[in-house]
Phi, psi and omega in degrees: 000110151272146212311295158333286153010280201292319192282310192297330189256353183244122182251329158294154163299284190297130160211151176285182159256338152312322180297302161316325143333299179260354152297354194217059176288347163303000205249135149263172190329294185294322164343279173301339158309291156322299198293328179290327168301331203280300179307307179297297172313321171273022162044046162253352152218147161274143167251113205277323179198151185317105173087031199224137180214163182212158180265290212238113178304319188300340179281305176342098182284095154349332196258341146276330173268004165317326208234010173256311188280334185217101190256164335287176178189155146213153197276165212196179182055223200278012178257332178297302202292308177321324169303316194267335168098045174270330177211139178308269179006136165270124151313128165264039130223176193269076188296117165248151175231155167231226199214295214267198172340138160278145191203166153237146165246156161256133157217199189278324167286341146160221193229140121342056229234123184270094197245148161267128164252179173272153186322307151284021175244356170284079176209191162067071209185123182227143193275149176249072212285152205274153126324334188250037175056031180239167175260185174194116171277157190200141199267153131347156138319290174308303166290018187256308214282316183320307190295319146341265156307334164278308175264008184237348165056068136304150180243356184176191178251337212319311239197020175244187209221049193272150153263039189329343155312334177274348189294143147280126179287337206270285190297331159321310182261342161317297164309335168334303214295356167286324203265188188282180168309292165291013141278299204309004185240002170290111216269151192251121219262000000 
């Protein structure tokens, strides 16, 4: 596999080493391993973590690789509501939520924060694609607030600086019906 290769069949910025696996299924694994250390060190790909690679770091969207580095996850809470301009505040980290470990992470590309729900609360959530052909799952408006008032174990709105006019109130209270007693009485004002 040369480096040309690589670029013409990965189409994405982000890409795995399994993707490259199964783009190049004649290469065995360590092959590809090696070729790829070899493409970092002449800084013709970054290697962000063991086995997570990128062509260009300046390109690099956060709010994609938030759902590349710790799967599954898609992004939600105060990084959704800000995407929508639901709340002013810039998030200093990229909030998500998943199925495994609640965890934070660091790098050269910001910071990283994982919250676990339960399997049945793992919805409401749409992939977005990227300019650079990569996705970004992204809660809903309702389920980012929702997820919110739920993993931040809120008791109301009284004193936050939500803009709930853009909320659908409908899909808002479907998805409710999901949540514990006590979101579903949290009045959205």
């Amino acid at each position: 596999m040369k480096y040309l290769e690589l670029t013409a069949k990965i189409k994405q910025n982000i890409f795995t080493l399994l993707d490259v696996i199964k783009t190049f299924p004649g290469e065995k694994e360590a092959t590809v391993k090696v070729q790829l250390h070899r493409f970092a060190k002449k800084g013709q790909t970054v290697q962000i973590k063991r086995g997570l690679y990128c062509f260009n770091s300046s390109t690099v969207d956060e709010l994609e690789l938030a759902g590349v580095l710790y799967q599954p996850s898609y992004v939600s809470m105060e990084t959704a509501l800000n995407y929508y301009g639901l709340i002013p505040d810039i998030p200093l980290a990229v909030s998500s939520v998943t199925l495994t470990t609640t965890k934070h992470l660091k790098n050269s590309f910001g910071n990283f924060d994982y919250y676990k729900t339960k399997p049945s609360l793992f919805f409401g959530f749409t992939p977005i694609e990227t300019p650079n052909n990569g996705v970004i799952n992204m809660a809903d408006k309702e389920k980012a607030l929702l997820d919110y008032l739920y993993l931040r174990k809120m008791k109301g709105l009284a004193d936050s600086r939500l803009n709930t006019k853009i909320l659908d109130l409908k899909k808002y209270k479907k998805y409710a019906l999901s949540y514990p007693r006590r979101i579903q009485k949290i009045k959205i004002p």
